[in-house]
Structures are given as C-alpha cells and as structure tokens.
N, C-alpha and C positions, 0 to 999 in steps of 0.2 A: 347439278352434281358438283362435289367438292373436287376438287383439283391436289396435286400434292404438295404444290403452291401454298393453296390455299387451309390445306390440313399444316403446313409446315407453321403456318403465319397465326393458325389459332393454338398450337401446340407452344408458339414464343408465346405469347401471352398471358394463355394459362399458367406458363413457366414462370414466366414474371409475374404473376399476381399471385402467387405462392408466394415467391423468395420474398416479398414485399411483406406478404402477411405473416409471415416465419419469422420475417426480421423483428416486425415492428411487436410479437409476442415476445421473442427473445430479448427485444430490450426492456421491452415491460418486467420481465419477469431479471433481469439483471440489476434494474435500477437499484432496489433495496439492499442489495447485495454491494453494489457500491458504494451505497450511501452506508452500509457499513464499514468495507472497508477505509472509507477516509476516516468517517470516526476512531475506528483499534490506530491508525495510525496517527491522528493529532494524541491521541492517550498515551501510545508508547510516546511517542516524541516527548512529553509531558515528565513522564515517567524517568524515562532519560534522563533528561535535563535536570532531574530532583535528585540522582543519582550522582548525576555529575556537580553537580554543586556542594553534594554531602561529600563524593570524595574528595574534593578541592580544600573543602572547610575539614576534613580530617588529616589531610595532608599538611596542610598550615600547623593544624594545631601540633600533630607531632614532630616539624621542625621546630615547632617553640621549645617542646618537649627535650628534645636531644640536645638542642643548645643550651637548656637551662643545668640537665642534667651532665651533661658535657660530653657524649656520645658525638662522634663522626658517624654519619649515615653511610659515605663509602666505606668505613673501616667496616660493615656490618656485611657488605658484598663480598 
C-alpha cells in the first residue's frame, strides 16, 4: 500500500514531467515566432537606417539651398 510519502513523491514527478513537456511544447511552438521577430527587426533597422540617411542627404542639400539662395535657416525659426 502507498504511503503519503510515497503518493507525495509520485505527484513531484508527475508534476515535473508535465512542466517539462509544457515547456519543451511551448518552446516548440515559440521558436518561429522568434525567428520572426528578429527578422521585422533587422528590416525595421534597415528601414531606418535608409530613412536616416535620406534625411541627412536632404538636410545637406537644403543647406546648399539656403546658402546659395541666401536664406538664414535661424532667421526661418
């Protein structure tokens, strides 16, 4: 006859061989979810970066602009 010892010691186990198999579903079923979010994120970053480079090269060109044209950019504030 089982003991309460011994019902206590098969109830950890069982316990833990759930949380184990819960886990190892859940990661399963996470991973592609990951692996997309790092991809949207190298794309934004990407994205960015193209953005910030357009603004930089529009920002040049219309200080060429106001210089050539003879505009003060603080006088515009």
């Amino acid at each position: 006859m089982l003991t309460k010892t011994d019902l206590s010691q098969i109830s950890g186990i069982v316990t833990e061989a759930i949380d184990n198999r819960v886990t190892v579903i859940i990661e399963k079923q996470l991973k592609p979810i990951i692996k997309d979010i790092y991809k949207i994120k190298k794309d934004l970053k990407l994205v960015t970066n193209y953005f910030d480079k357009k603004y930089i090269n529009h920002d040049i060109r219309i200080t060429q602009l106001e210089k050539h044209v003879g505009i003060n950019s603080s006088q515009l504030a």
